[in-house]
Every structure is written in structure tokens, then in C-alpha cells.
C-alpha positions as CSV (number, residue, x, y, z in Angstrom):
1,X,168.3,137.0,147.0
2,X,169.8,139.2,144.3
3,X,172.6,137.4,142.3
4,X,176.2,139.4,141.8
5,X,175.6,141.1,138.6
6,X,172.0,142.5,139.6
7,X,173.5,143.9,143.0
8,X,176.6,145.4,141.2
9,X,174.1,147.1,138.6
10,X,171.7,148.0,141.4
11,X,174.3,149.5,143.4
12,X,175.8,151.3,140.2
13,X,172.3,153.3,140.1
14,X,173.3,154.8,143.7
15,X,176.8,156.0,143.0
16,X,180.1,154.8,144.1
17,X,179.7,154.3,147.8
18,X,177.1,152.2,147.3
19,X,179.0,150.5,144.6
20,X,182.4,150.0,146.6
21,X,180.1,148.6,150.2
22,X,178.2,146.2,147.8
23,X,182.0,144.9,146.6
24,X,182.9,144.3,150.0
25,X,179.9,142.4,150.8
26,X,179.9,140.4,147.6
27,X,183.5,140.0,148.8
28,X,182.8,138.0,152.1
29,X,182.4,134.2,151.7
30,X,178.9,133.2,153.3
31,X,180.3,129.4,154.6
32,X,182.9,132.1,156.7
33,X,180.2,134.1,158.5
34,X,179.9,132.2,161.4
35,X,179.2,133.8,165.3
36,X,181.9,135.2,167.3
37,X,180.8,132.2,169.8
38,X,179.9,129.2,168.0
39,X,177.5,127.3,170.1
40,X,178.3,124.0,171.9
41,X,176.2,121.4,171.3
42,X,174.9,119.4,174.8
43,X,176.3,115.9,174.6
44,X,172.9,114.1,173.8
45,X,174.1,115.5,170.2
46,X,176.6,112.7,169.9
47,X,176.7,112.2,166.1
48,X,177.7,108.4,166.6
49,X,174.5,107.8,168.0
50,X,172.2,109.0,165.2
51,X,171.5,107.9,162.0
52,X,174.2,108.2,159.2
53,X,173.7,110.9,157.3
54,X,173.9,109.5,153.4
55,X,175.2,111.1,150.7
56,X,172.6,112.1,147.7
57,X,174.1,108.8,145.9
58,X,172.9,106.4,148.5
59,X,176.3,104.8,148.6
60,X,178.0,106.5,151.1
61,X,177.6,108.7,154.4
62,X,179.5,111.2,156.0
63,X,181.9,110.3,158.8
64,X,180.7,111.2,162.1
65,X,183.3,113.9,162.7
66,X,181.3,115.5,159.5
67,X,177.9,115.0,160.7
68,X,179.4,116.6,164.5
69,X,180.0,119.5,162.2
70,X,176.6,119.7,160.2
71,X,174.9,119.9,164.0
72,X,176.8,122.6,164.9
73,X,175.6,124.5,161.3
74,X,172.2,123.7,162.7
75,X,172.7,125.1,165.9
76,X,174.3,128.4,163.9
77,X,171.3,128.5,162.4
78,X,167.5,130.1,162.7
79,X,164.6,130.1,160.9
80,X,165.2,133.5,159.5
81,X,169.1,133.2,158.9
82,X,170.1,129.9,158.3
83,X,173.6,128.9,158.1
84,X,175.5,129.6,154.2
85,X,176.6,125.6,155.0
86,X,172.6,123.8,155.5
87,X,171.3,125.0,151.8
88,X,175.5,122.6,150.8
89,X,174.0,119.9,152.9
90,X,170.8,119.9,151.5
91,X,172.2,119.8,147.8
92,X,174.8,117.0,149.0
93,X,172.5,114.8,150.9
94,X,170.5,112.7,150.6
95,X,166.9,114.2,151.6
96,X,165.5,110.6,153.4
97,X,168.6,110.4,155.5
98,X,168.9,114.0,156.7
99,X,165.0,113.9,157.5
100,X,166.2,110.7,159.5
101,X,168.8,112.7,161.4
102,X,166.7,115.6,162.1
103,X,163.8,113.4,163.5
104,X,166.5,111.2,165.6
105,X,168.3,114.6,166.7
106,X,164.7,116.1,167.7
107,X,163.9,112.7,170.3
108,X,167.7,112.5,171.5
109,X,167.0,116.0,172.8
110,X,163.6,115.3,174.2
111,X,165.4,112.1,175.9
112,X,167.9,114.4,177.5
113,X,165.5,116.8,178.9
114,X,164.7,119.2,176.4
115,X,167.6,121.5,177.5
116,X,166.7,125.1,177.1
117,X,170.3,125.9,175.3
118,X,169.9,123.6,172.7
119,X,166.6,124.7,171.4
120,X,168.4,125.1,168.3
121,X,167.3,121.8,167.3
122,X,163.3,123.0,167.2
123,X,163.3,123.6,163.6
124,X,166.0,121.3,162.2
125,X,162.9,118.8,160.6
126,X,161.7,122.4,158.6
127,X,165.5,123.3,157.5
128,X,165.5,119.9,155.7
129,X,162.5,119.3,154.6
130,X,163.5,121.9,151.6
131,X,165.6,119.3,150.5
132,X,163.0,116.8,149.6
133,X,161.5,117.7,146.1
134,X,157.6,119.6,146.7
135,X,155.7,116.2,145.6
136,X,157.2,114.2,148.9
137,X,156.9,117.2,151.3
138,X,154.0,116.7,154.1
């Protein structure tokens, strides 16, 4: 991913157009880019039911209300475009809990049937694992 500066002086090579459409993309907030139809979690989502989700400290976890919203970032997200919020979790977090909440999240959907529509939760154990550091990754 090319930081600010090297787009700006990458776009400056190719003129002004280029330079003014890079401005406007540089100008749009990543955590804002969300779908026009924000998916829905199926209720065997229930953040209550899973494992807290801690906070990098150990000390404290978010509230469920917060953990509600880091499944629906997951179910924004894909293996190839993954939601601006999951690499803020993943700095925040702590990377035993979240692996605990993915791996809970994974058999509550297998428990409810494996719905088709939330098959958003597939690769929820991969979107996390990048927050453990590379000697504790499988």
C-alpha cells in the first residue's frame, strides 16, 4: 500500500488529473467505506454468547454492543478487501482472545446450520491470526 506522500509524488509524475483524483481518494476515510447494505448477521452471532473479546492489556474487554459491531466488520469483510476497522482490532486486541472469538464464532455458526448468508464467518480464524506475532502463528 503506498503511503500519502509516495501517491501524491506518484500522481505528480502524471499531471494534474491524476494529482487532483489521488487527493480525493487520499481524501476519503477508510473506517467510512462501508457497503450501501451492511450485512445482517443471523442471530447465532449473538456477541453475549461468545467469548469476550480482551483488550491488548489483558485487563479489560469490549462490551458486547462493541464486539456486535466487530462481527459486523467481519461480515464487511473478505479475504481480498478486508474491512479499514479489522487491521484497528487487530492492533487493539488482544491476539489470544480474538483467536478465541473467531474459533467460538466459527462453531456457533456450524451449531446453527451453517447458513449459506453468513459464510462471512469462513475466514474470520485467517483475518486474526495476523494479529498474533509470526513466532505463535500455526
Amino acid at each position: 500500500m503506498l503511503i500519502p506522500a509516495q501517491a501524491r509524488a506518484t500522481a505528480q509524475e502524471h499531471g494534474r488529473m491524476a494529482q487532483r483524483e489521488i487527493e480525493v481518494l487520499l481524501s476519503v476515510d477508510p473506517l467510512e467505506s462501508v457497503p450501501a447494505k451492511v450485512p445482517v448477521p443471523g442471530d447465532w452471532a449473538d456477541p453475549k454468547a461468545l467469548p469476550p473479546i480482551l483488550l491488548r492489556s489483558r485487563e479489560l474487554a469490549l462490551p458486547p454492543a462493541a464486539a456486535g459491531h466487530v462481527i459486523t466488520m467481519l461480515a464487511m469483510s473478505r479475504r481480498d478487501e478486508v474491512y479499514a476497522g479489522i487491521p484497528v482490532i487487530r492492533e487493539l486486541c488482544d491476539p489470544a482472545s480474538l483467536e478465541e472469538f473467531s474459533r467460538a464464532l466459527i462453531e456457533h455458526w456450524q451449531a446453527a446450520g451453517m447458513p449459506v448468508k453468513d459464510r462471512w464467518v469462513l475466514p474470520v480464524l485467517d483475518l486474526f491470526e495476523q494479529a498474533k506475532p509470526v513466532r505463535e502463528r500455526r
